[in-house]
C-alpha positions as CSV (number, residue, x, y, z in Angstrom):
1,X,-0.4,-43.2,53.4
2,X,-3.9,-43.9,52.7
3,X,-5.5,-43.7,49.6
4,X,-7.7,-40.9,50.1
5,X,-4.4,-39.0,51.4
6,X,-2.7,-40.5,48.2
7,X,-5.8,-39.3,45.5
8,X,-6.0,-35.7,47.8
9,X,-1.9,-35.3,46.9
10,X,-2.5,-36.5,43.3
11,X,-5.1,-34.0,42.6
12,X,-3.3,-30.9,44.2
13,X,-0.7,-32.1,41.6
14,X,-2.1,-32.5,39.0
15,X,-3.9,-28.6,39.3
16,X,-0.2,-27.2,40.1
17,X,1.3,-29.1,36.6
18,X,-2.2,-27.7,35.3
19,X,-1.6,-24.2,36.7
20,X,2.0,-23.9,35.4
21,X,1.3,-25.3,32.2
22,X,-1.8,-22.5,31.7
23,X,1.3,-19.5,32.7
24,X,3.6,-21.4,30.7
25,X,1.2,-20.9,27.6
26,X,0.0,-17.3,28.7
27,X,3.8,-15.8,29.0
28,X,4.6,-17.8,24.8
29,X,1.8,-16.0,23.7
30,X,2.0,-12.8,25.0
31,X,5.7,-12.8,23.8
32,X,4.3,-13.5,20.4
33,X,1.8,-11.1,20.6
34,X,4.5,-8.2,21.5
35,X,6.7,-9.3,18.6
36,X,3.4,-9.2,16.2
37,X,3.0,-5.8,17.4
38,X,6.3,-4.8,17.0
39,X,6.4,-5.8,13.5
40,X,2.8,-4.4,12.5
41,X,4.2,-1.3,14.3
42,X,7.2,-1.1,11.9
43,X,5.2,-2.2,8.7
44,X,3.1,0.6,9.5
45,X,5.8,3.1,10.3
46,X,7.3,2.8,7.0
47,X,4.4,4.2,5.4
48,X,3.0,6.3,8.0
49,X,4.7,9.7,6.3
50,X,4.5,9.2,2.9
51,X,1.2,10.5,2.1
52,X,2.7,13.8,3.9
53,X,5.4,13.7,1.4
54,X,3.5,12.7,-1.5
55,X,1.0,16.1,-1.0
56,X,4.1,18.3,-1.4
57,X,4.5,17.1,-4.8
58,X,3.8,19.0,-7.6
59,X,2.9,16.5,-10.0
60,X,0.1,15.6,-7.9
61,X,-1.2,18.7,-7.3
62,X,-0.9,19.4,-11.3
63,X,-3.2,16.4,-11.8
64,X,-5.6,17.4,-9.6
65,X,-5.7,21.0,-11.3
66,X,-5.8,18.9,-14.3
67,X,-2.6,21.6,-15.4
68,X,0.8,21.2,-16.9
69,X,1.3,18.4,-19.5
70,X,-0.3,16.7,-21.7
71,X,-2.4,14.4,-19.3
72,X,-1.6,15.0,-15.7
73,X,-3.4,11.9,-14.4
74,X,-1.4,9.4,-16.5
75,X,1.6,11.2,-15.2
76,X,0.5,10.9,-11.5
77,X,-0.4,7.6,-12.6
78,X,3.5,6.2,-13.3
79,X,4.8,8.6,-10.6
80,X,2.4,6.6,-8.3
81,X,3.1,3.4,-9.4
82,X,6.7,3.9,-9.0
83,X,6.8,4.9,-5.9
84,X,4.2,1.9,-4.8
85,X,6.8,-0.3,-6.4
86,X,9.9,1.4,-4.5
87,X,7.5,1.8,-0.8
88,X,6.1,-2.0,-1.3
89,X,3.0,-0.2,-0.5
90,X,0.1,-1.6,-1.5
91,X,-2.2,0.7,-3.4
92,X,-1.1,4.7,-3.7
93,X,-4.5,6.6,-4.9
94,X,-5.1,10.2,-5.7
95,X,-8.5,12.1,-5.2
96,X,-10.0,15.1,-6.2
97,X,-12.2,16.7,-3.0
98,X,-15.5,15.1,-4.4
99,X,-13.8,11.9,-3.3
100,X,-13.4,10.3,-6.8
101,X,-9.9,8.6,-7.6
102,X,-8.0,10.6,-10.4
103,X,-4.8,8.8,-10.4
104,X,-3.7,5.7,-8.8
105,X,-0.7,3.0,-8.4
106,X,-3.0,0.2,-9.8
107,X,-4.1,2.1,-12.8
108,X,-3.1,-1.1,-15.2
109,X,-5.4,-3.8,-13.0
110,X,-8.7,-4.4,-13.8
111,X,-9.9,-3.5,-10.5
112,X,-7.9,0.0,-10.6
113,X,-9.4,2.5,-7.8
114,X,-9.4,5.1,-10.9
115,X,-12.6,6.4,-11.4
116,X,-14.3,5.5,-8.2
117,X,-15.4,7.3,-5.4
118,X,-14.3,6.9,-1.3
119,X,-16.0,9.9,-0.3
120,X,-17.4,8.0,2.2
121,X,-14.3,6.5,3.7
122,X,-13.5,8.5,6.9
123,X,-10.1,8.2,6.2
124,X,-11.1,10.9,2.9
125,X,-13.2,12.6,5.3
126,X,-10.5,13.4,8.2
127,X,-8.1,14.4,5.8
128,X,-10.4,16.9,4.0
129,X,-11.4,18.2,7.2
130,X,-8.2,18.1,8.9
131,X,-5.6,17.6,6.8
132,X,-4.6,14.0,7.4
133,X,-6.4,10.8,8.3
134,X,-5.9,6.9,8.9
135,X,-8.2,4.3,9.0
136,X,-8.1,0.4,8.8
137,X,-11.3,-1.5,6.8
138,X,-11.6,-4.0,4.4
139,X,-11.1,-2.9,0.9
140,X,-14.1,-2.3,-1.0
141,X,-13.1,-2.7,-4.2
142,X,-9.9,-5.3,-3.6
143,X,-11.4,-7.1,-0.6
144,X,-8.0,-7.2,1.4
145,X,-7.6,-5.4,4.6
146,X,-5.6,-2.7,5.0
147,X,-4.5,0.2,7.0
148,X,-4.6,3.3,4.7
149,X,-3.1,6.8,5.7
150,X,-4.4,9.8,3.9
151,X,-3.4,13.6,3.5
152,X,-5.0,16.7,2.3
153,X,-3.2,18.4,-0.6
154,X,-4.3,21.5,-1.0
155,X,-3.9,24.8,-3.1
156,X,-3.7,28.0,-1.1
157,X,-6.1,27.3,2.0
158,X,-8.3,25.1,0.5
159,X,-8.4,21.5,0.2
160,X,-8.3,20.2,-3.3
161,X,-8.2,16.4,-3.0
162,X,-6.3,13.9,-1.1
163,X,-3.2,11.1,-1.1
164,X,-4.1,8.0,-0.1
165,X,-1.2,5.1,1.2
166,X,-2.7,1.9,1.3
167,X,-0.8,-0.9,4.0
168,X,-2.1,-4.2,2.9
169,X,-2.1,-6.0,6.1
170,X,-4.1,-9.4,4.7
């Protein structure tokens, strides 16, 4: 064989071991891209229905009415923080329909979402308007990302503030 026959050979080689290498790497990570996916599915599943659960409850709505007890919020403040603590959610806020937090999971932290506003969060605005919402951002006040899911709780017809779930998915 001559050389140039030899180098010709060598090179179509070498590009088929190159070739096979590139669909070897393309099929690993697309495998671990689907089991990413599976399991950001199913982190966000388990979450997914709470807020709908949470804006049947009573003591929410009672907050938000600012009715039965002797401070509603601090009431919806434990119930939320229990239930953070039992979901492994990360943050579980409660907001009147100006958008300002009344109640909330983290009402201990320094950084509690009590007192501040979201109004401008479209996951607030879908669920005043209709009824549920989800949204994934960077947290504004805790500066980890998250997925949050959001329901309307309302009174009669009307909207009277919204559940929030927040996923942290830092």
């Amino acid at each position: 064989m001559s050389c140039l026959m030899i180098a010709t050979l060598s090179a179509s080689l070498a590009a088929i071991a190159w070739q096979q290498s590139l669909d070897n790497h393309r099929k690993e990570s697309l495998a671990e891209l689907y089991r990413f996916r599976k399991g950001l599915d199913s982190l966000l599943d388990r979450h997914k229905y709470l807020p709908g659960l949470l804006a049947q409850h009573s003591l929410l709505s009672n907050a938000l009415a600012n009715e039965s007890g002797l401070n509603p919020q601090q009431q919806a403040n434990q119930f939320l923080e229990e239930v953070r603590h039992v979901t492994e959610s990360d943050t579980i806020y409660l907001m009147n329909k100006a958008g300002t937090t009344i109640s909330s999971s983290d009402w201990r932290s320094n950084n509690s979402f009590v007192g501040r506003n979201f109004s401008f969060r479209p996951y607030f605005t879908q669920a005043i308007k209709n009824g549920n919402g989800q949204y994934f951002a960077l947290g504004t006040t805790s500066l980890k990302r998250g997925y949050y899911f959001s329901r309307a709780i309302y009174q009669g017809a009307d909207a009277i503030g919204v559940v929030v779930v927040k996923v942290d998915l830092s």
